[in-house]
LOMI-965926 format. One record per residue (C-alpha): residue number from 1; residue in one letter; y, x, z. Coordinates in steps of 0.2 Angstrom, whole numbers, plus 2048, in hexadecimal, padded with zeros to 3 digits. Layout:
{pos:NUM | code:a | v:Y | u:X | w:Z}
...
//
This chain:
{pos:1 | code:x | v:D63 | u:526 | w:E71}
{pos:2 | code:x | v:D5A | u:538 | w:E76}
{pos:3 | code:x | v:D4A | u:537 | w:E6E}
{pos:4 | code:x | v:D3C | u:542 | w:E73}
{pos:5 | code:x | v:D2B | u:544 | w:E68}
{pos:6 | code:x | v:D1B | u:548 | w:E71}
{pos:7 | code:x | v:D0F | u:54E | w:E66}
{pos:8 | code:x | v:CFD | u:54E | w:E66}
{pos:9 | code:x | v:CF8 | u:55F | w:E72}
{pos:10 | code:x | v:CEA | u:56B | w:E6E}
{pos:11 | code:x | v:CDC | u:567 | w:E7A}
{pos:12 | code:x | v:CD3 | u:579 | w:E77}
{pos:13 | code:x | v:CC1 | u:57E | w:E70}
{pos:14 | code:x | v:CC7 | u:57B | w:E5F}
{pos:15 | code:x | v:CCD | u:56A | w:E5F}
{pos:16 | code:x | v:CD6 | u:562 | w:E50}
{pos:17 | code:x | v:CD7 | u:550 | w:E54}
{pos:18 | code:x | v:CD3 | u:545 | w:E63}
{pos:19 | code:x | v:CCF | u:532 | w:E62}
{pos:20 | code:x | v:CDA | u:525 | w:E69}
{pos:21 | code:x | v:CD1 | u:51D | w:E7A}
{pos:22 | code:x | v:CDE | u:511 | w:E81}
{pos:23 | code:x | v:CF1 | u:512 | w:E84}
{pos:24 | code:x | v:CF6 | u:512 | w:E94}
{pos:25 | code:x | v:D07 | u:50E | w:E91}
{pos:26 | code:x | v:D11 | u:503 | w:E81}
{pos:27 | code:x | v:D20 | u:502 | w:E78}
{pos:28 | code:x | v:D2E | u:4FE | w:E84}
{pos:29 | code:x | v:D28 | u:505 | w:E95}
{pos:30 | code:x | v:D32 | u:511 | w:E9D}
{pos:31 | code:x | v:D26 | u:521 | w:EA4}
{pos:32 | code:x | v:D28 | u:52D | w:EB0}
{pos:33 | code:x | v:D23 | u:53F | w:EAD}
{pos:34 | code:x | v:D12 | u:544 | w:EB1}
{pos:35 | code:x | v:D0D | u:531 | w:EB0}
{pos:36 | code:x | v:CFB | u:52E | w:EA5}
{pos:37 | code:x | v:CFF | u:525 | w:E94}
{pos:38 | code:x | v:CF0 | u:527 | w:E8B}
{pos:39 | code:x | v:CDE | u:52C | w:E8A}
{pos:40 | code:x | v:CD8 | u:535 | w:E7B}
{pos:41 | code:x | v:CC6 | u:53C | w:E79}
{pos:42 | code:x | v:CC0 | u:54B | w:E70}
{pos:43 | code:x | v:CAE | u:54F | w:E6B}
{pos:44 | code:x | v:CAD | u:557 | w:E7D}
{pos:45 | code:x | v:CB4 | u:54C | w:E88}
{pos:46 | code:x | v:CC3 | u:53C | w:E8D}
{pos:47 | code:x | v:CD3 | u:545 | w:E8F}
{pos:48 | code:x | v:CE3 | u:53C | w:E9A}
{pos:49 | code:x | v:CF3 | u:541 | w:E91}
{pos:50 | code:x | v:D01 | u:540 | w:E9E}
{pos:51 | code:x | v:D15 | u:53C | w:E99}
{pos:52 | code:x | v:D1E | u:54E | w:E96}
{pos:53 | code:x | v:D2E | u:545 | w:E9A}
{pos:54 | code:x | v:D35 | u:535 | w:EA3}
{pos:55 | code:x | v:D3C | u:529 | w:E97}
{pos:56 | code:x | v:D38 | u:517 | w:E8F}
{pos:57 | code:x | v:D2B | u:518 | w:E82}
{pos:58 | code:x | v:D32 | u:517 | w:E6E}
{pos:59 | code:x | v:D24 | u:516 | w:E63}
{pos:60 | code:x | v:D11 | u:51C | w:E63}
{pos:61 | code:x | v:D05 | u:523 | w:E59}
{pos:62 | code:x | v:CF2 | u:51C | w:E56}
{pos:63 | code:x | v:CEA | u:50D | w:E5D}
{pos:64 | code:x | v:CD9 | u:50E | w:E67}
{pos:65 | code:x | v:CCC | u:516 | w:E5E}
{pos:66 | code:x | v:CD8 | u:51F | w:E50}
{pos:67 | code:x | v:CD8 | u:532 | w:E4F}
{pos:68 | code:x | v:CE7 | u:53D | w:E51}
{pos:69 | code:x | v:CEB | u:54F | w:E4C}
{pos:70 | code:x | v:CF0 | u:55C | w:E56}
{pos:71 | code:x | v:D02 | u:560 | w:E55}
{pos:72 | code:x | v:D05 | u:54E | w:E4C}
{pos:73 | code:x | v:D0F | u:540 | w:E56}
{pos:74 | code:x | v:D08 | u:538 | w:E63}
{pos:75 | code:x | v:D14 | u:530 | w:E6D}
{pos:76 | code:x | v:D29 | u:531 | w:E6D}
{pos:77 | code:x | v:D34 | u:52C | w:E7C}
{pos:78 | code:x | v:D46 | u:527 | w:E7F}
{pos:79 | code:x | v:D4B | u:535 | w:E8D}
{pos:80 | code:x | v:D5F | u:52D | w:E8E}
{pos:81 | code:x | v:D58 | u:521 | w:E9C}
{pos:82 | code:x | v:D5F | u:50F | w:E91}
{pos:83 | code:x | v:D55 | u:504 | w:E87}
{pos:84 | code:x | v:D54 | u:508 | w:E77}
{pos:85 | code:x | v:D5F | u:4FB | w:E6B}
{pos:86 | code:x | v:D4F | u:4FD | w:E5D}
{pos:87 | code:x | v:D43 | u:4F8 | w:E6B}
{pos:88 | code:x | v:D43 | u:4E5 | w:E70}
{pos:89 | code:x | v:D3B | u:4E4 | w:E82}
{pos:90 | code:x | v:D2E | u:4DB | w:E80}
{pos:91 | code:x | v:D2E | u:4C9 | w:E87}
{pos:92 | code:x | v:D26 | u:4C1 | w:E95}
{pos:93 | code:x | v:D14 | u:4BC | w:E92}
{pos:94 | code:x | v:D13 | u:4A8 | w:E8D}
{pos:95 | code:x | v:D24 | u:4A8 | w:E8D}
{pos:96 | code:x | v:D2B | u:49C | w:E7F}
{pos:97 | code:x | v:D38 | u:4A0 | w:E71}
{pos:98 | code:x | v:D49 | u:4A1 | w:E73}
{pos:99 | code:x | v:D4E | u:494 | w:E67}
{pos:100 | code:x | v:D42 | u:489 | w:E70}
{pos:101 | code:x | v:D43 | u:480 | w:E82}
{pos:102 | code:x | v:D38 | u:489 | w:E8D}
{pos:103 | code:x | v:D37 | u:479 | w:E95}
{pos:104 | code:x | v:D29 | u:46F | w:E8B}
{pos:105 | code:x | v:D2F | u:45B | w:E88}
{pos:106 | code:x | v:D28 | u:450 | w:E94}
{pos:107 | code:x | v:D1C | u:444 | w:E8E}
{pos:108 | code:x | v:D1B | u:42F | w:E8F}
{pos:109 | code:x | v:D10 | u:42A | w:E9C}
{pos:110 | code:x | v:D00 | u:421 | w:E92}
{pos:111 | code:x | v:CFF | u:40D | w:E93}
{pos:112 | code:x | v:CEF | u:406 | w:E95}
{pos:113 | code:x | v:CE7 | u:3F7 | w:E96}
{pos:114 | code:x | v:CDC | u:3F5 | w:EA6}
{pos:115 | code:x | v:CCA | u:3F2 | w:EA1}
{pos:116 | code:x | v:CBD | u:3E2 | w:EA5}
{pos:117 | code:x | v:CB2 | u:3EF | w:EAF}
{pos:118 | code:x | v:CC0 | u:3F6 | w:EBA}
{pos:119 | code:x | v:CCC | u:3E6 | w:EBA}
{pos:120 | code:x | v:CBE | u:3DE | w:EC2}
{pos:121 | code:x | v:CBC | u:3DE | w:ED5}
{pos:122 | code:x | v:CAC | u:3E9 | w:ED8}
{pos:123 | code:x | v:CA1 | u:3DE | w:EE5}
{pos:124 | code:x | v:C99 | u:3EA | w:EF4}
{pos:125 | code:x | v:C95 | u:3EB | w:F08}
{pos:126 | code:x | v:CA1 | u:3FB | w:F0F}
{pos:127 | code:x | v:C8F | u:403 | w:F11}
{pos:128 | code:x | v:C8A | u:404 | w:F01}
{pos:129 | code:x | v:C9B | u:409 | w:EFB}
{pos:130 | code:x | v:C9B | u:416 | w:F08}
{pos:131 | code:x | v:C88 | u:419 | w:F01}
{pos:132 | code:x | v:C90 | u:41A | w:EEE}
{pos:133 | code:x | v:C9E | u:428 | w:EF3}
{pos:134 | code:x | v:C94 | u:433 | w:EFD}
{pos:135 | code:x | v:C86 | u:433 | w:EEE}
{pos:136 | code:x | v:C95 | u:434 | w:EE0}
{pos:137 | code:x | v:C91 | u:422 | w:ED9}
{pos:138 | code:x | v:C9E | u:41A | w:ECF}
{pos:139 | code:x | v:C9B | u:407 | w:ED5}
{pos:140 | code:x | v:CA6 | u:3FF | w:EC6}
{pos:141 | code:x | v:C95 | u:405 | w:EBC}
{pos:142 | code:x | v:C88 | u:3FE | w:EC7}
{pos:143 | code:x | v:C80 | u:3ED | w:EBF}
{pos:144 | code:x | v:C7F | u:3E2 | w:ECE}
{pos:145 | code:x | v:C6F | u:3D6 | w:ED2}
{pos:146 | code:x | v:C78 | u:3CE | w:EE1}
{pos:147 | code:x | v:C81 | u:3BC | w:EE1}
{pos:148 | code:x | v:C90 | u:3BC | w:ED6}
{pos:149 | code:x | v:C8B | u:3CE | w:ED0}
{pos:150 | code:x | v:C8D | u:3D6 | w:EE2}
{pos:151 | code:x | v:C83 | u:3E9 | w:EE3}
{pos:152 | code:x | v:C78 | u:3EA | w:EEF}
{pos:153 | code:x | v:C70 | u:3F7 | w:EF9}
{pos:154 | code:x | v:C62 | u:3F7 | w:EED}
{pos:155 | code:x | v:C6C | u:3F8 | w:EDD}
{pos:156 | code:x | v:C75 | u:40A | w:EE2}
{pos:157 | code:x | v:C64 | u:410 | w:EE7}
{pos:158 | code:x | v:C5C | u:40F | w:ED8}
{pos:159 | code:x | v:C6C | u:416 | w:ECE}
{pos:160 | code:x | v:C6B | u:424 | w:EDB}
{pos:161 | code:x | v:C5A | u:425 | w:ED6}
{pos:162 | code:x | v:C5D | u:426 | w:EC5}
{pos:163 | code:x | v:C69 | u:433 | w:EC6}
{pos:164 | code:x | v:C5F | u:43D | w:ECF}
{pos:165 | code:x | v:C51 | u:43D | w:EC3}
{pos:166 | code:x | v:C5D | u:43F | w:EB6}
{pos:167 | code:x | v:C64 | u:451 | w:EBE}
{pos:168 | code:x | v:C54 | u:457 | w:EC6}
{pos:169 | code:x | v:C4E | u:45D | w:EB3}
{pos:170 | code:x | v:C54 | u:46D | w:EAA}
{pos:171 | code:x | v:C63 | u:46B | w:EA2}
{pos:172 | code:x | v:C62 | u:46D | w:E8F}
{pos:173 | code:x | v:C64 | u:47C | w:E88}
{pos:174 | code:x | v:C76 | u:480 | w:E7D}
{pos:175 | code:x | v:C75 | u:487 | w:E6E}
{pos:176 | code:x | v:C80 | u:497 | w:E6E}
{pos:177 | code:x | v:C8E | u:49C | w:E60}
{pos:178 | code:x | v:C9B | u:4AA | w:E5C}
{pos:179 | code:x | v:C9A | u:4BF | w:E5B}
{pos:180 | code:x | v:CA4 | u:4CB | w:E63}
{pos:181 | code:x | v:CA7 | u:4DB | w:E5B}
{pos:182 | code:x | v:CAC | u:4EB | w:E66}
{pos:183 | code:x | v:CB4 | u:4F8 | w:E5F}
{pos:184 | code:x | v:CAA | u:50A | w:E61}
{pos:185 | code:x | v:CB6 | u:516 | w:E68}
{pos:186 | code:x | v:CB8 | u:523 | w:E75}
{pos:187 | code:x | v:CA8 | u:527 | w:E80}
{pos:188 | code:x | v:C9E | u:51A | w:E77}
{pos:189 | code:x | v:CA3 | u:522 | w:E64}
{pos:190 | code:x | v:C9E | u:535 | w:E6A}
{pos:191 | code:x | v:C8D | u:52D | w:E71}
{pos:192 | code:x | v:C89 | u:525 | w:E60}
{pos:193 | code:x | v:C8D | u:535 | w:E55}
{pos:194 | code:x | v:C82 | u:541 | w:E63}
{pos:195 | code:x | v:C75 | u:537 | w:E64}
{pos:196 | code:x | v:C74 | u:534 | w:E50}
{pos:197 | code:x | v:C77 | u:545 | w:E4E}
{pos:198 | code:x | v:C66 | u:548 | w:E5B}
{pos:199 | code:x | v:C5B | u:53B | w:E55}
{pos:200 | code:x | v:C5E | u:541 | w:E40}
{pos:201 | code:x | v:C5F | u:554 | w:E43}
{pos:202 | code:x | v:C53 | u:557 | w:E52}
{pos:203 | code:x | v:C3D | u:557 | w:E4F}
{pos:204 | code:x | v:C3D | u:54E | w:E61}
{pos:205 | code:x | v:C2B | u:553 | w:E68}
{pos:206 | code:x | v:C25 | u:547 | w:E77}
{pos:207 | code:x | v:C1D | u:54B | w:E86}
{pos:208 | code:x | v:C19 | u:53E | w:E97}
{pos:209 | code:x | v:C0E | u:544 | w:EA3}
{pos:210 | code:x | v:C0B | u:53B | w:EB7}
{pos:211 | code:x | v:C10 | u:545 | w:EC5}
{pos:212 | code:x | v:C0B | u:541 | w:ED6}
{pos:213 | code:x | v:C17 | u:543 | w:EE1}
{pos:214 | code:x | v:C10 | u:53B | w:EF0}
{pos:215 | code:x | v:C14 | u:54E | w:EFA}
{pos:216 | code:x | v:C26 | u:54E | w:EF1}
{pos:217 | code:x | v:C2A | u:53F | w:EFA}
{pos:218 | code:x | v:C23 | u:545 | w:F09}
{pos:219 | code:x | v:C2E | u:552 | w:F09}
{pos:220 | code:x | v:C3C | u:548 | w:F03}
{pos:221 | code:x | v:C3D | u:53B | w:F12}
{pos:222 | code:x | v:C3A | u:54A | w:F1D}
{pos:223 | code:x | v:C49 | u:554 | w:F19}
{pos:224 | code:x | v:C52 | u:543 | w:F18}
{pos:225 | code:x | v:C4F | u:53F | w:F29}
{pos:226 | code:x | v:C55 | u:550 | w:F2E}
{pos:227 | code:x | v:C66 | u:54E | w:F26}
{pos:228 | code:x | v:C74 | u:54A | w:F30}
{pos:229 | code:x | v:C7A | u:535 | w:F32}
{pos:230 | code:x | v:C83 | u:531 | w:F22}
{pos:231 | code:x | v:C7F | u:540 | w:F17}
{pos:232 | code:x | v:C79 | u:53A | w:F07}
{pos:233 | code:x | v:C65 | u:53A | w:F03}
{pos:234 | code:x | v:C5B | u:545 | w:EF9}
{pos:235 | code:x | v:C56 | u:540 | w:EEA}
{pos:236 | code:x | v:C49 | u:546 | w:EDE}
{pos:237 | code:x | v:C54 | u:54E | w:ED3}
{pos:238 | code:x | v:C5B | u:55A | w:EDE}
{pos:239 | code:x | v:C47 | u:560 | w:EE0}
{pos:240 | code:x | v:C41 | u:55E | w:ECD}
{pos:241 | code:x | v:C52 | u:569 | w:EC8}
{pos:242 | code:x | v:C4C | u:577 | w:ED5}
{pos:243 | code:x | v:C39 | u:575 | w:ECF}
{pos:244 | code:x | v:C41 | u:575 | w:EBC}
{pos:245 | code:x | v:C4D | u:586 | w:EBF}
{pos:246 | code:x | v:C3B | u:58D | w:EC5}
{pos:247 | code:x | v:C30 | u:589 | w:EB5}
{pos:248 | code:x | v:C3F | u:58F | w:EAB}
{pos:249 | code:x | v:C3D | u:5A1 | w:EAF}
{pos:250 | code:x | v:C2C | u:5A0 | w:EA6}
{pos:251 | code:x | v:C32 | u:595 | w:E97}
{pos:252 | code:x | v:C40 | u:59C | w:E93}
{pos:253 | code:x | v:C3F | u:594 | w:E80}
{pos:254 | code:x | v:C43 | u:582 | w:E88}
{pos:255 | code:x | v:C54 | u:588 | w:E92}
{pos:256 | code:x | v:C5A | u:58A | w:E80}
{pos:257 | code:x | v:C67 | u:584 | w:E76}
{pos:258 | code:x | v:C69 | u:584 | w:E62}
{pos:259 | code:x | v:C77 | u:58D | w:E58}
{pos:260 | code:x | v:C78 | u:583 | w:E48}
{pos:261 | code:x | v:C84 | u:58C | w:E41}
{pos:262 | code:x | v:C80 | u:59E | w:E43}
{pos:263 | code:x | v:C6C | u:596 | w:E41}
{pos:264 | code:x | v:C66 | u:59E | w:E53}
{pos:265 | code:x | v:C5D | u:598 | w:E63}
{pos:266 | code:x | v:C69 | u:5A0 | w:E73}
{pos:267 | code:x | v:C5D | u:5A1 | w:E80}
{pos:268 | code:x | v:C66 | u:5A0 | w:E94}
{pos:269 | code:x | v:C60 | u:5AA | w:EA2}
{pos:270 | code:x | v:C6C | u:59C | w:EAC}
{pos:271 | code:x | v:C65 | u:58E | w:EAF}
{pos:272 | code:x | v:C75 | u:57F | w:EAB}
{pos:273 | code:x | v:C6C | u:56D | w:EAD}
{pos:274 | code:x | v:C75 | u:560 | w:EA7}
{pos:275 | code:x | v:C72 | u:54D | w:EB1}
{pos:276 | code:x | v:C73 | u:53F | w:EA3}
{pos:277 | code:x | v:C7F | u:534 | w:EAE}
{pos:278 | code:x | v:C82 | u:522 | w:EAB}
{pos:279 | code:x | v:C93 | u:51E | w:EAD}
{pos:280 | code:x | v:C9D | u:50E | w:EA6}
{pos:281 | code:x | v:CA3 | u:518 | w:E98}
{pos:282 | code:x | v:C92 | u:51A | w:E91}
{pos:283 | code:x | v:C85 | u:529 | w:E96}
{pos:284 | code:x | v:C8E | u:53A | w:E9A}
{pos:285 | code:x | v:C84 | u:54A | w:E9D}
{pos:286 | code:x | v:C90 | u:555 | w:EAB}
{pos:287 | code:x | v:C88 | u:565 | w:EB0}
{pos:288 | code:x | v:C80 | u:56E | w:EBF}
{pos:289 | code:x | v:C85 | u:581 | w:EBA}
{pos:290 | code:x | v:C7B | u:58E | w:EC0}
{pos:291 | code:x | v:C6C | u:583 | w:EC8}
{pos:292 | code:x | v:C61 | u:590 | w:ECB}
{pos:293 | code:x | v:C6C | u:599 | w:ED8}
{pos:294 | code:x | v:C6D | u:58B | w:EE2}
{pos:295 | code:x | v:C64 | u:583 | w:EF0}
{pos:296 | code:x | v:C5E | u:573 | w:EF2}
{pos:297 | code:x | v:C6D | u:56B | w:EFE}
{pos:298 | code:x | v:C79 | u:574 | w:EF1}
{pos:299 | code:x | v:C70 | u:56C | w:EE2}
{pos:300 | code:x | v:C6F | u:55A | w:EEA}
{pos:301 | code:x | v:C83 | u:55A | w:EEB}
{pos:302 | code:x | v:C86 | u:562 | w:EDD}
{pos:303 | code:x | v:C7D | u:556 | w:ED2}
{pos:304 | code:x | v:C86 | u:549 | w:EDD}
{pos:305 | code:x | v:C96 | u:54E | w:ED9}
{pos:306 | code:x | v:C97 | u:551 | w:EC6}
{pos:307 | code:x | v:C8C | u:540 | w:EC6}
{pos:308 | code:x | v:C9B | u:538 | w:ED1}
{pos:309 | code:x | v:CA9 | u:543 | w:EC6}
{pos:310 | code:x | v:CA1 | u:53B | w:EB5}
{pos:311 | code:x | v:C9F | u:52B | w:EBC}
{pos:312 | code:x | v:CB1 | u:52A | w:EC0}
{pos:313 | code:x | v:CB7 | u:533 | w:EB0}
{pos:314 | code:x | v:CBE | u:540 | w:EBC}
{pos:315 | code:x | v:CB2 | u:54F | w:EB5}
{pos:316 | code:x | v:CBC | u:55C | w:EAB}
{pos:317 | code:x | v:CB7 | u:563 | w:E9A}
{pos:318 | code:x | v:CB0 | u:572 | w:E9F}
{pos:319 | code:x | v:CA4 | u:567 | w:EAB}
{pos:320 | code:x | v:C9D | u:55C | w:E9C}
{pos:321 | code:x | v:C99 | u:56C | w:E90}
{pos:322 | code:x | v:C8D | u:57B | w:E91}
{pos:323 | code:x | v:C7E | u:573 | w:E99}
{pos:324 | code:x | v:C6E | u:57D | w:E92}
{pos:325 | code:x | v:C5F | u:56F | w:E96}
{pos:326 | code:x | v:C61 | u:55E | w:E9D}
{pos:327 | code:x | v:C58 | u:551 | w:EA9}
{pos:328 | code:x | v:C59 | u:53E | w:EA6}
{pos:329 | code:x | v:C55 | u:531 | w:EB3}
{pos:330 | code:x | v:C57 | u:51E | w:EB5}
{pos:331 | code:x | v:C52 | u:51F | w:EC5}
{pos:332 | code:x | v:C4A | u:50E | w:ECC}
{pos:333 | code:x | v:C4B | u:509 | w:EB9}
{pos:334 | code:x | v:C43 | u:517 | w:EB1}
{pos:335 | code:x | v:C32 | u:50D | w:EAD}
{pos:336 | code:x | v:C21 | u:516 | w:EAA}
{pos:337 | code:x | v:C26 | u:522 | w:E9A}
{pos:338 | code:x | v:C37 | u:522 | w:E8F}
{pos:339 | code:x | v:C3A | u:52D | w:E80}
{pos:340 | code:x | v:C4C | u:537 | w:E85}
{pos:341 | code:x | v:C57 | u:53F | w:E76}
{pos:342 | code:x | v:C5A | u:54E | w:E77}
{pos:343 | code:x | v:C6E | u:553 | w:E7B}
{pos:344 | code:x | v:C70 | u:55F | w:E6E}
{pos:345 | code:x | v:C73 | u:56D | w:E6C}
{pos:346 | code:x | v:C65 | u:571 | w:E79}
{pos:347 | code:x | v:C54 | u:572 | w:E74}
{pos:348 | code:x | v:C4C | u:567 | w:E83}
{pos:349 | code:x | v:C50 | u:55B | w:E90}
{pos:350 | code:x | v:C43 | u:553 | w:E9E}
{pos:351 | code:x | v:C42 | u:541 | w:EA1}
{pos:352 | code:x | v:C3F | u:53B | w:EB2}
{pos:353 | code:x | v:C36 | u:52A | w:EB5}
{pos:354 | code:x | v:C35 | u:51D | w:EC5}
{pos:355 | code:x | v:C2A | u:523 | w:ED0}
{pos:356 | code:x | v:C1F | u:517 | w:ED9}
{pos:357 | code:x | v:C0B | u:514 | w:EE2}
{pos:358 | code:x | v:BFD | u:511 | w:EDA}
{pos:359 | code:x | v:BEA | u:513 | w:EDA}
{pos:360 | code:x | v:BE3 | u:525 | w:ED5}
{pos:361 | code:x | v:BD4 | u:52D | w:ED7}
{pos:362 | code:x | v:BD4 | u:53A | w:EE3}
{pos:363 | code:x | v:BC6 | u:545 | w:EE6}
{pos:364 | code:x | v:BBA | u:537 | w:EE0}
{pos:365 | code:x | v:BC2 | u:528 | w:EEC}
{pos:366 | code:x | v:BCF | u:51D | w:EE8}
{pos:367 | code:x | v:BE0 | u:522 | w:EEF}
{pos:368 | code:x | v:BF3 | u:51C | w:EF0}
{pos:369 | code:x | v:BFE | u:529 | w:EE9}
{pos:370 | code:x | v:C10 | u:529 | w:EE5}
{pos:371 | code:x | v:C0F | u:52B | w:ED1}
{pos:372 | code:x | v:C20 | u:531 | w:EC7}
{pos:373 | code:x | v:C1E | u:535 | w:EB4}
{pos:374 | code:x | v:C27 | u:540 | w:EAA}
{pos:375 | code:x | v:C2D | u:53C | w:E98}
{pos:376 | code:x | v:C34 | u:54A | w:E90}
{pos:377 | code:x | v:C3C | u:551 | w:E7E}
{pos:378 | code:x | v:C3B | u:561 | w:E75}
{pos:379 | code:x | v:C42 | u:567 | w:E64}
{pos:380 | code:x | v:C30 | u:56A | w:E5B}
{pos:381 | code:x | v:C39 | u:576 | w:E50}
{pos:382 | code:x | v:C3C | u:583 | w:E5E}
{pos:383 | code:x | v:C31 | u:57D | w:E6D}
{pos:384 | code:x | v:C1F | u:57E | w:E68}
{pos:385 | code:x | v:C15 | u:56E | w:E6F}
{pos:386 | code:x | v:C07 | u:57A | w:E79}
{pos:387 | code:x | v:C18 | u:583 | w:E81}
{pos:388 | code:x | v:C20 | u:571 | w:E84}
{pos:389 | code:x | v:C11 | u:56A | w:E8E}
{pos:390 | code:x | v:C10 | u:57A | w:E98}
{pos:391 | code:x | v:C20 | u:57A | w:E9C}
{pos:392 | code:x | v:C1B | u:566 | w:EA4}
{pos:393 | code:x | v:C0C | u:56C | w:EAC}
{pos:394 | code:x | v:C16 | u:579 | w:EB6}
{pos:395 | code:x | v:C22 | u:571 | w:EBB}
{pos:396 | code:x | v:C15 | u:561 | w:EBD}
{pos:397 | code:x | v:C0E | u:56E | w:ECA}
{pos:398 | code:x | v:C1D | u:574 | w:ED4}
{pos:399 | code:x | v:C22 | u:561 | w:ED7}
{pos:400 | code:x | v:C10 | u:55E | w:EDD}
{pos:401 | code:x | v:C11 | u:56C | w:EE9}
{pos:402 | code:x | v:C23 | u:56C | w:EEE}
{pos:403 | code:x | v:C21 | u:579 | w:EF7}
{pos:404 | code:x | v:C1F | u:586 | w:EE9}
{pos:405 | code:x | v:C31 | u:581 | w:EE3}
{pos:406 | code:x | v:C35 | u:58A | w:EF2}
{pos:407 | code:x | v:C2D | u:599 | w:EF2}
{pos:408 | code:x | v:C35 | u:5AA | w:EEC}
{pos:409 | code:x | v:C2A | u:5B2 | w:EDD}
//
């Protein structure tokens, strides 16, 4: 047997170890070169590790959820194209043993003694018999008041009756048993320890404020109906990341992010947003780089895209990292006011609620306006609460005015 040892690759930025997601491959299988065999995540992203060579797989190293060191073995393959004689190939599912009969022993038919009820000969018209199939009525269990026991059509009614009443209730609620425990790995791990991390490490200073947006959706539907058939809608995201690049220039203390380690606030001139994506992995944040170079069309598919790339775990590493504020919406979900966590290491991130009508007063007179909140985080230890609020009222006003998010300065 050639045997070949993969180990565990350096995945850059430092590295040491990477968690085990799920094996794409087990002991046994032969691989082609290039083919995916694992998943493995690091603290920025899930990594796909393809086969370096073809072969059949040996042995392997770590089950889901285990972490393994760079340089150590991962994986080792049998590259002399036969079987390995340490490896059994692994036998067919529900297949029996081989010092068993694969062919299970016939059992005796059961004897039984015919009962009174059914020995008996059921007395019935055809009708009400035909009456008794169609309504699913067993007639070996109907008490007949006729001569000599025979059911009439009267009889089966009332059991039809009966059984009606006796299904047209609620059926009794079942008490419910049994856990089921998952294991936290991958995607799910990193969001525990991040959001931990956040929630013990981060002063998180809330601020929710109502915008109307009636003119916003004005705009919006307008532009939409100007798109050509089958392009995709505006959203409000595209807008609120164009008002947000905007207000930034004036609050430059909220596009920040916060060294730990060398104890200092990095302040950006660019403007990197990162769009809290739900994916089936768990929430992923990929990143709109350079926003506030870019127009509206170009923002509306850029954030479609990295949604679309984290969504399909498709987005690279590079696309998950390096985002300097973040926005968060549920969209038709986001309720009146939530309380997002901030996505560490930035010092801010806006929370974007559903938008929907309601009464206002409007110049004294009670109007139907197109009300969307805005529920926002800020670390308190370097975003003062008046600077916060400000920031919200600014950008509170471009949204209002849409028209000032397009206006050069």
């Amino acid at each position: 047997m050639s045997r070949y040892v993969y180990k565990k690759p350096d995945l850059g930025e430092g590295t040491v170890s990477a968690e085990v997601v799920e094996w794409k491959v087990k002991v046994g299988d032969a691989v082609k070169e290039d083919q995916i065999i694992a998943e493995v995540m690091t603290d920025k992203a899930a990594v796909e590790i393809p086969a370096p060579v073809s072969g059949r797989v040996v042995s392997i190293t770590g089950q889901p959820g285990d972490m393994v060191a760079v340089g150590s073995e991962l994986i080792a393959f049998d590259t002399s194209g036969a079987l390995p004689v340490d490896v059994p190939a692994a036998p067919a599912k529900n297949s029996a043993p081989a010092t068993q009969s694969a062919v299970p022993a016939r059992a005796a038919p059961a004897v039984t003694a015919p009962s009174a009820v059914t020995a008996a000969r059921v007395m019935a018209s055809p009708a009400t018999r035909r009456k008794a199939h169609v309504a699913g009525v067993d007639l070996s269990t109907v008490n007949g008041t006729g001569p000599g026991g025979r059911i009439s059509a009267q009889d089966l009614e009332s059991v039809i009756a009966g059984k009606a009443g006796a299904t047209a209730g609620p059926a009794p609620r079942a008490a419910r048993s049994g856990t089921e425990e998952i294991k936290v790995i991958g995607v799910r791990r990193v969001i525990a320890e991040r959001m931990s991390a956040a929630k013990r490490n981060i002063p998180h200073f809330a601020y929710v404020e109502e915008v109307d947006v009636t003119e916003l959706e004005s705009l919006r539907q307008y532009l939409n109906g100007r798109q050509p058939k089958g392009t995709p809608s505006l959203t409000y995201l595209p807008f609120l990341v164009a008002a947000l690049t905007r207000v930034l220039e004036s609050f430059p203390q909220c596009n920040a992010v916060y060294d730990a380690e060398r104890n200092l606030v990095v302040r950006h001139a660019a403007v990197h947003v990162g769009v809290a994506t739900q994916t089936p992995d768990g929430l992923k944040v990929p990143v709109v780089r350079h926003a506030e170079a870019r127009s509206l069309a170009e923002l509306a598919s850029e954030i479609r895209r990295v949604s679309e790339a984290a969504r399909s775990n498709k987005a690279s590493r590079d696309e998950l990292v390096g985002s300097t504020i973040t926005v968060t919406s549920l969209g038709r979900l986001g309720g009146i006011a939530s309380t997002p966590v901030i996505n560490a290491p930035e010092v801010a991130i806006i929370g974007v609620n559903k938008a929907v009508e309601r009464p206002v007063v409007v110049n004294g007179a009670i109007a139907v306006r197109r009300i969307m909140n805005l529920s926002s985080s800020f670390d308190h230890r370097f975003v003062d609460g008046f600077d916060a609020a400000a920031m919200i009222q600014a950008l509170k006003e471009r949204l209002e005015h849409p028209a000032t998010i397009f206006i050069q300065e």
